[in-house]
Legacy VTK file of the C-alpha trace (Angstrom):
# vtk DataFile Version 3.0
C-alpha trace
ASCII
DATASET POLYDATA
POINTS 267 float
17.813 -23.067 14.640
20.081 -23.611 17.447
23.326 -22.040 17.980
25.496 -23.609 20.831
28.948 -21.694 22.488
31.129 -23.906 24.612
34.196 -22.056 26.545
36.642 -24.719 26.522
38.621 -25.536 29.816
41.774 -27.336 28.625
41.520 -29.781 31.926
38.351 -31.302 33.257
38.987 -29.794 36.496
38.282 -26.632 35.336
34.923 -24.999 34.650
33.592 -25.336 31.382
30.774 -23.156 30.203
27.803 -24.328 27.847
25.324 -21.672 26.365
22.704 -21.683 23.766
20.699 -19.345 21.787
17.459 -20.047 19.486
16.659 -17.707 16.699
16.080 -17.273 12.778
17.806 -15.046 10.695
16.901 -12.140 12.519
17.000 -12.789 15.953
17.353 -15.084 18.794
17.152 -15.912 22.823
19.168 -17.312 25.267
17.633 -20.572 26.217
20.228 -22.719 28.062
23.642 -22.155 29.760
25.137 -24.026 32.589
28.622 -24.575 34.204
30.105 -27.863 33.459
33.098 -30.325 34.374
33.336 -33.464 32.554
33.309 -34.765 29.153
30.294 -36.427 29.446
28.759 -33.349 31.366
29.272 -31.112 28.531
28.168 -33.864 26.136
24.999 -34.769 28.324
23.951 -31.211 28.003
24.145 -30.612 24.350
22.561 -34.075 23.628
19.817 -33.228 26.224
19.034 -29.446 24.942
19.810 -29.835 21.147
18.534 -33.575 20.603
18.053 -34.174 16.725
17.921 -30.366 15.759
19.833 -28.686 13.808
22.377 -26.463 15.733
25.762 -24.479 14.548
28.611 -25.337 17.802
31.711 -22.642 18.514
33.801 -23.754 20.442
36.447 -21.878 22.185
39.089 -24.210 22.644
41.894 -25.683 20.084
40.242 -28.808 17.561
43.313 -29.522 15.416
46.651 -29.626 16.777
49.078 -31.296 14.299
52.331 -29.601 16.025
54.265 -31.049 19.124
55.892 -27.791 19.893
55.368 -24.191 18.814
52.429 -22.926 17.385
50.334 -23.075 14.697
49.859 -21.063 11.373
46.364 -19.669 12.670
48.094 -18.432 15.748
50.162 -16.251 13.638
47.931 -14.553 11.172
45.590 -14.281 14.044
48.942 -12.551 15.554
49.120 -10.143 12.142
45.777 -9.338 11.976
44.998 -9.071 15.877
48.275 -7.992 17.373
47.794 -4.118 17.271
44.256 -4.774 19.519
46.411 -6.769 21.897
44.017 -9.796 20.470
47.244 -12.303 19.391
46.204 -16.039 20.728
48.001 -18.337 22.703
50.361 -20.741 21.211
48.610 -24.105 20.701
50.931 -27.062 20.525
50.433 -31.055 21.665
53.130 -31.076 24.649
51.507 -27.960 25.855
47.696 -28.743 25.510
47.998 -32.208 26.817
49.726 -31.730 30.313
46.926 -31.354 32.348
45.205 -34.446 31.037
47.307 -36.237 28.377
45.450 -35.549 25.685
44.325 -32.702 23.831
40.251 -32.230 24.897
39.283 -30.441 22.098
40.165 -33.529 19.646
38.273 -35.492 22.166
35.389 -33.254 22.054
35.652 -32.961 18.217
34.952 -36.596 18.419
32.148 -37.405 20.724
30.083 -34.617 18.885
31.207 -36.267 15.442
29.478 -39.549 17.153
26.185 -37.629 17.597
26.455 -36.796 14.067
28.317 -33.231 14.177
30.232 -32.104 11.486
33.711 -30.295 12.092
33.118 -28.279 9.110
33.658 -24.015 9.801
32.729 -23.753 6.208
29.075 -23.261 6.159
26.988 -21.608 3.736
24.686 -18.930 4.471
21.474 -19.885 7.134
22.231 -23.812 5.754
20.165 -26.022 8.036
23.250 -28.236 9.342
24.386 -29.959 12.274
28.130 -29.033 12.423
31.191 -27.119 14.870
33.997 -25.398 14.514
36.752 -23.928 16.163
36.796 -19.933 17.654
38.794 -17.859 19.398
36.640 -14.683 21.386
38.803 -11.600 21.768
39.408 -11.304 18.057
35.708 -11.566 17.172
34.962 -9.261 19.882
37.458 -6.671 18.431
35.366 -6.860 15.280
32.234 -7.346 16.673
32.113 -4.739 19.247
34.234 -2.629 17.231
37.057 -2.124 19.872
40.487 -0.226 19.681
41.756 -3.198 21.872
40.608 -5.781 24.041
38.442 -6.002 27.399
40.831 -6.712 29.528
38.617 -8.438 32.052
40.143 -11.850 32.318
42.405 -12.182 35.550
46.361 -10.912 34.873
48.659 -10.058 36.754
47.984 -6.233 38.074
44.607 -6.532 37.873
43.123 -6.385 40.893
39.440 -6.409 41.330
38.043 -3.557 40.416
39.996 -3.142 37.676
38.187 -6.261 36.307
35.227 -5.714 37.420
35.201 -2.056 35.364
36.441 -4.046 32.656
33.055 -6.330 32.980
30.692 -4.036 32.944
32.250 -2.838 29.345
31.547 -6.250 28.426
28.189 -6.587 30.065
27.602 -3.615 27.817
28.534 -4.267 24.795
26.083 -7.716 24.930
23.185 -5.525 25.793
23.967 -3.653 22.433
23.983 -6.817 20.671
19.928 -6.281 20.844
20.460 -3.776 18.013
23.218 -5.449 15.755
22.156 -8.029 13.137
21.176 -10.395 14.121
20.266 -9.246 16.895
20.031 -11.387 20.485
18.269 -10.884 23.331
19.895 -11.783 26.913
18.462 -11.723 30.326
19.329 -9.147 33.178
20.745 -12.054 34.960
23.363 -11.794 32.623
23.374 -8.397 31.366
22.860 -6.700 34.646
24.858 -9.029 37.168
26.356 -7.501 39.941
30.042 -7.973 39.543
30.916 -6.323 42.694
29.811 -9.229 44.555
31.959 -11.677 42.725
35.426 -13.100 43.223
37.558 -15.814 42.546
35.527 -19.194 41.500
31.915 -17.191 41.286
33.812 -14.463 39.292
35.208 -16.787 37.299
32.219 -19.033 36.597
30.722 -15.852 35.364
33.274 -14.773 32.581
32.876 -18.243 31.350
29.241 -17.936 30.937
29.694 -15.024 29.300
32.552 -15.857 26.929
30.013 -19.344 26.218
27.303 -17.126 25.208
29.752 -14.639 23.425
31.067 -17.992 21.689
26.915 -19.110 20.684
26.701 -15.073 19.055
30.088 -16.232 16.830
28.305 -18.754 15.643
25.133 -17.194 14.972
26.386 -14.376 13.584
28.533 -16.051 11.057
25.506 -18.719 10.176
23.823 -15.126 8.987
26.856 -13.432 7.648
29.303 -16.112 6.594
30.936 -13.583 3.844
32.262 -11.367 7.035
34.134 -14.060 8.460
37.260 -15.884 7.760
38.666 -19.321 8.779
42.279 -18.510 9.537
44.631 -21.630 8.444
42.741 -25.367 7.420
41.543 -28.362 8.557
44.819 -29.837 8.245
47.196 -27.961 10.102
44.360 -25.828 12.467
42.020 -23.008 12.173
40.263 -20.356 13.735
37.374 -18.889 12.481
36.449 -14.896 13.414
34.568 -12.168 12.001
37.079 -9.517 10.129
37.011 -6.260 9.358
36.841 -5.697 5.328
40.524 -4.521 5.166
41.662 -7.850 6.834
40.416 -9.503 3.939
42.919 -7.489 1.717
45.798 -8.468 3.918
44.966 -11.751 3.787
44.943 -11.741 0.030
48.924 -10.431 0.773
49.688 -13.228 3.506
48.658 -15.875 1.000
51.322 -14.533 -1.078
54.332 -15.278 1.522
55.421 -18.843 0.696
55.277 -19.491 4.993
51.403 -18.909 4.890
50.425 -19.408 1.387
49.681 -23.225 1.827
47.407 -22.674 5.110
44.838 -20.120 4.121
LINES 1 268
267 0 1 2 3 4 5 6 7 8 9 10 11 12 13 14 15 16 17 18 19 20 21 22 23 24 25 26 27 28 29 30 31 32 33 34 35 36 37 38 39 40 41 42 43 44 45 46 47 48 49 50 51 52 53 54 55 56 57 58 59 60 61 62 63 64 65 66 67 68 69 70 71 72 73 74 75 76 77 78 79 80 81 82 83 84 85 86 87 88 89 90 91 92 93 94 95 96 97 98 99 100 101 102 103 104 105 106 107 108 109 110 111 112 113 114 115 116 117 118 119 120 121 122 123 124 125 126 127 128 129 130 131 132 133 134 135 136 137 138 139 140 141 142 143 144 145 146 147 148 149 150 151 152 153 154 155 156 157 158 159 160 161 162 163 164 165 166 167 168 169 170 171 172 173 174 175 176 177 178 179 180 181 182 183 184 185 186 187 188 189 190 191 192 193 194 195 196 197 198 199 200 201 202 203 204 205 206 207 208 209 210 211 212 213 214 215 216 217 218 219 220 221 222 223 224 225 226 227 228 229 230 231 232 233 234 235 236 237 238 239 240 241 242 243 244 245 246 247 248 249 250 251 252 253 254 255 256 257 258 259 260 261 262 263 264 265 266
């Protein structure tokens, strides 16, 4: 079984980052990533290194957006649930997404994969043999995951310079070498694992944290192919979603959103 991670840029003059593992139920391999630019790039690869296999996608990167402005119901009990581990997501909204290349690319994604016989469907069963993707969002399932108090802070803000980040990294860099003991387990190479972030900056840095947040993205989808009863999808597939791992006292509060008449209708 494949599973495939894709880190989203929201223009195609950004870097997009493709990664794929190969496992079973127990464990699995990294076997493919690459830095990518165009539609067709990232499309090319997956129809190159999946061909007619099965294969679970993640992609990081809003699929539904409904809403002009604002944001949307997943956003906010990702903001309830999340907040307190700094792991709240970004409004998504159609003026907002679409001004770097008038449309929204994850819809346009959504759709070339659909062509190639992809299912958006987050709503798999248990190690099904499918061909389908869905919609995830990393920091949250890396608060979960990992097991943090808050985030890894190692994305580029402002006043944090470079060693800051690159501390922040090597948390990161650690916590997917201890993914060899969680289950399922995956095994990464040291070009990954053991990379010397000291010698990065600016593009090369950055082409880095996306391969790393693409092959973070492929665990998400292993992981909940193997444990789909520890992971929610957070709103619908009509007004947006994002599917993480929770903890098991998230899915109590959700149990208490669904009774407030603003969320009730979404999850």
């Amino acid at each position: 079984m494949l599973f495939v991670g894709i880190d989203l840029a929201w223009s195609p003059r950004n870097n997009t980052s493709v990664a794929i593992l190969e496992g079973n139920s127990k464990k699995a391999i990294l076997t493919k990533y690459a830095n990518l630019d165009s539609d067709e790039d990232i499309l090319n690869f997956v129809k190159e290194n999946v061909q007619d296999k099965e294969a679970i996608i993640a992609i990081d990167a809003p699929l539904i957006v409904p809403n002009e402005k604002g944001r949307r119901v997943a956003e906010e009990i990702v903001g309830k649930l999340f907040r307190k581990f700094n792991a709240g997501a970004h409004p998504a909204n159609r003026e907002r997404l679409s001004q770097w290349s008038g449309s929204i690319r994850g819809e346009e994604i959504s759709r070339l994969l659909e062509i190639e016989g992809f299912k958006h469907n987050p709503y798999i069963k248990k190690c099904e043999k499918s061909r389908a993707f869905y919609e995830v969002y990393p920091h949250p399932s890396m608060v979960v995951l990992f097991n943090l108090d808050s985030i890894i802070k190692y994305k580029a803000k402002p006043k944090r310079d470079y060693p800051y980040r690159w501390k922040e990294f090597k948390k990161y860099q650690k916590y997917m070498v201890n993914l060899e003991k969680a289950k399922p387990a995956v095994f990464l190479p040291k070009e990954i694992t053991a990379k010397k972030v000291e010698k990065l900056k600016g593009s090369s840095l950055k082409k880095y944290e996306d391969s790393l947040d693409a092959i973070f993205c492929a665990y998400i989808s292993y992981y909940h192919w193997t444990n789909p009863e520890k992971c929610e999808v957070l709103g619908n597939m009509k007004e947006g979603y994002i599917l993480t791992p929770v903890f098991d006292y998230m899915k109590r509060d959700l149990i208490s959103f669904k009774s407030q008449s603003r969320l009730s209708k979404f999850t």
